[in-house]
C-alpha positions in Angstrom: 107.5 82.1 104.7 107.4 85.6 105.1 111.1 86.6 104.1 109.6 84.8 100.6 107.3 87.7 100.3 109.9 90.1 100.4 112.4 88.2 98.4 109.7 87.7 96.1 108.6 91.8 96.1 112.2 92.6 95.6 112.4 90.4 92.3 109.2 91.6 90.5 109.7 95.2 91.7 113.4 95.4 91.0 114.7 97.5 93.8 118.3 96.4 93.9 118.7 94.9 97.7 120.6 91.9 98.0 118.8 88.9 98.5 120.8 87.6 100.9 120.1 90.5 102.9 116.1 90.7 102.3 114.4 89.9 105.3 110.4 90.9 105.9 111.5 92.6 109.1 113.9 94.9 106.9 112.8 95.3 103.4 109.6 97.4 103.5 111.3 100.6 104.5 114.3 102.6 102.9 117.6 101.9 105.1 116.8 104.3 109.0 114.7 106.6 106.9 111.0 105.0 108.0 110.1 105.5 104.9 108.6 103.3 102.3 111.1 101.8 99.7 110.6 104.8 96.2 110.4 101.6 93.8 107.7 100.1 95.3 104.3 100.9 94.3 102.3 103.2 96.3 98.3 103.9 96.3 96.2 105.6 94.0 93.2 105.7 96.4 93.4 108.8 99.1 91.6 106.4 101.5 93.6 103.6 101.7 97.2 104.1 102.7 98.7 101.1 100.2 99.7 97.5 100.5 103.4 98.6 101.1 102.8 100.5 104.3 100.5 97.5 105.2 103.5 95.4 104.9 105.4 97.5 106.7 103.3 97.7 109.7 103.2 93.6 109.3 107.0 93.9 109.6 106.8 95.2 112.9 104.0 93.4 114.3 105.2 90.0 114.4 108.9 91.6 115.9 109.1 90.3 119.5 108.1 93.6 120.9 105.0 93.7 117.8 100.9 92.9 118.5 102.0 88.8 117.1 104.8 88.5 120.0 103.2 85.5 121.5 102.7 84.0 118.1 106.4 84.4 117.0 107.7 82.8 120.5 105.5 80.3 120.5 106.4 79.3 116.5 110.3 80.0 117.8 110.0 77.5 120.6 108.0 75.3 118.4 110.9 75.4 115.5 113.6 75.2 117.4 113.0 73.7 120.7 110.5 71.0 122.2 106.8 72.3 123.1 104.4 69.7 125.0 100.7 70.4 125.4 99.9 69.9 129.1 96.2 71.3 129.6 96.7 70.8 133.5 100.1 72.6 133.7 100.8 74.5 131.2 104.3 77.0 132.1 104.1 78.7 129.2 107.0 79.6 126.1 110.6 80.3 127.2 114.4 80.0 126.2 114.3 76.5 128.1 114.9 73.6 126.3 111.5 72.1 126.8 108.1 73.7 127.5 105.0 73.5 128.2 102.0 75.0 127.3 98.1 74.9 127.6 95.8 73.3 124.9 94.1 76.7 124.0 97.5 78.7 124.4 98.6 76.1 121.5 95.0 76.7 119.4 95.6 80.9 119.6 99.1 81.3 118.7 98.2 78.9 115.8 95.2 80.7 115.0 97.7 84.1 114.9 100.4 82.4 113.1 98.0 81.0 110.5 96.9 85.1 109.7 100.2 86.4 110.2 101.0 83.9 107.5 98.5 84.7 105.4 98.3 88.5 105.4 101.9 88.8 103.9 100.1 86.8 100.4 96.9 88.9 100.2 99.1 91.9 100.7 101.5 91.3 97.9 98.5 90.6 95.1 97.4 94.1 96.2 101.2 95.4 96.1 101.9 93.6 92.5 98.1 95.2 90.9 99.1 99.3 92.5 102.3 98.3 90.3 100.3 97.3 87.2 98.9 100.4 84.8 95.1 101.3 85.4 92.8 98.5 83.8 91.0 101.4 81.8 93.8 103.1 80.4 94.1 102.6 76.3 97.6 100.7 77.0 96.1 98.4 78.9 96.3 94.9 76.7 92.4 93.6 76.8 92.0 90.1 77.1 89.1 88.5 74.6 86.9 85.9 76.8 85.9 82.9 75.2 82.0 83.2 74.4 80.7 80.9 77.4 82.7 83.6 79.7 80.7 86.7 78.5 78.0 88.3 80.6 76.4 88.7 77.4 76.5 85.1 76.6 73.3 82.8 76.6 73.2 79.1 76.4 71.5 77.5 73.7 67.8 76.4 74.3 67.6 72.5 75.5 65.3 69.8 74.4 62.9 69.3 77.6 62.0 65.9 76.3 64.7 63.3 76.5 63.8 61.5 73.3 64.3 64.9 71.2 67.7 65.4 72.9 68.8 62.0 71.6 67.9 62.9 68.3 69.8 66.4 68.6 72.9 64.2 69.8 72.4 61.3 66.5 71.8 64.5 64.3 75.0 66.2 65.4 76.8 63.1 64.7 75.8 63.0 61.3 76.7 66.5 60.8 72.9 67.6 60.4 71.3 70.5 62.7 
């Protein structure tokens, strides 16, 4: 799921890496420079350092040596080996074939894995709108709303008795108002 964020980044953004090479662990930062690929977008706001650098640091954290290391063995073991819930035993994630693991170790790394998931998402709709021009600028195309969409927009009075709605309903019918 993740690498699909990058792939994804590197298609709208157009910054020439092979996609068979994009990985989320590799794509955020230029080639052993640290620093953030030039095509992508960065932040206009001074406070806030930019969805790119937020991926970046995302990159790292869920690397085996990152904050979500748990999280990414317990997904590995989960992927590629068996994992059995055993609340009285648990022995934990390894490279063994089989393991075993505690009911509430099971419910955290899930609980991690589900916002390491997510982050990656909310971070690109932030990356893809820095890349877009500034809502308020005259280039900007501006979008008309239909009518019932405005802030300005008022629905019509309604009838309070039923009987006079049904004759607003038979009087639309015959074309009358």
């Amino acid at each position: 799921m993740l690498d699909k964020v990058a792939v994804a980044a590197n298609l709208h953004f157009k910054t020439g890496v092979d996609p068979e090479q994009v990985t989320f662990r590799n794509y955020w930062l230029e080639q052993g420079s640290g620093i953030i690929r030039k095509k992508l977008p960065q932040s206009k706001r001074l406070t806030y350092p930019g969805a790119a650098t937020a991926l970046a640091e995302l990159s790292y954290d869920v690397h085996q040596d990152g904050l979500y290391a748990d999280a990414l063995a317990l997904r590995n073991a989960g992927t590629h080996r068996l994992v059995h819930v055993n609340p009285l035993e648990p022995g934990g994630v390894s490279s063994q074939a089989q393991n075993t693991v505690g009911l509430f170790e099971l419910i955290d790394g899930c609980h991690q894995t589900l916002h390491v998931i997510r982050s990656p998402y909310l971070y690109l709709i932030d990356l893809v709108a820095e890349g877009e021009p500034d809502r308020e600028s005259p280039g900007f195309p501006q979008l008309r709303l239909p009518m019932q969409m405005r802030r300005d927009y008022q629905m019509p009075a309604q009838p309070r008795n039923p009987q006079d709605r049904r004759l607003l309903v038979r009087s639309r019918d015959r074309g009358v108002s």
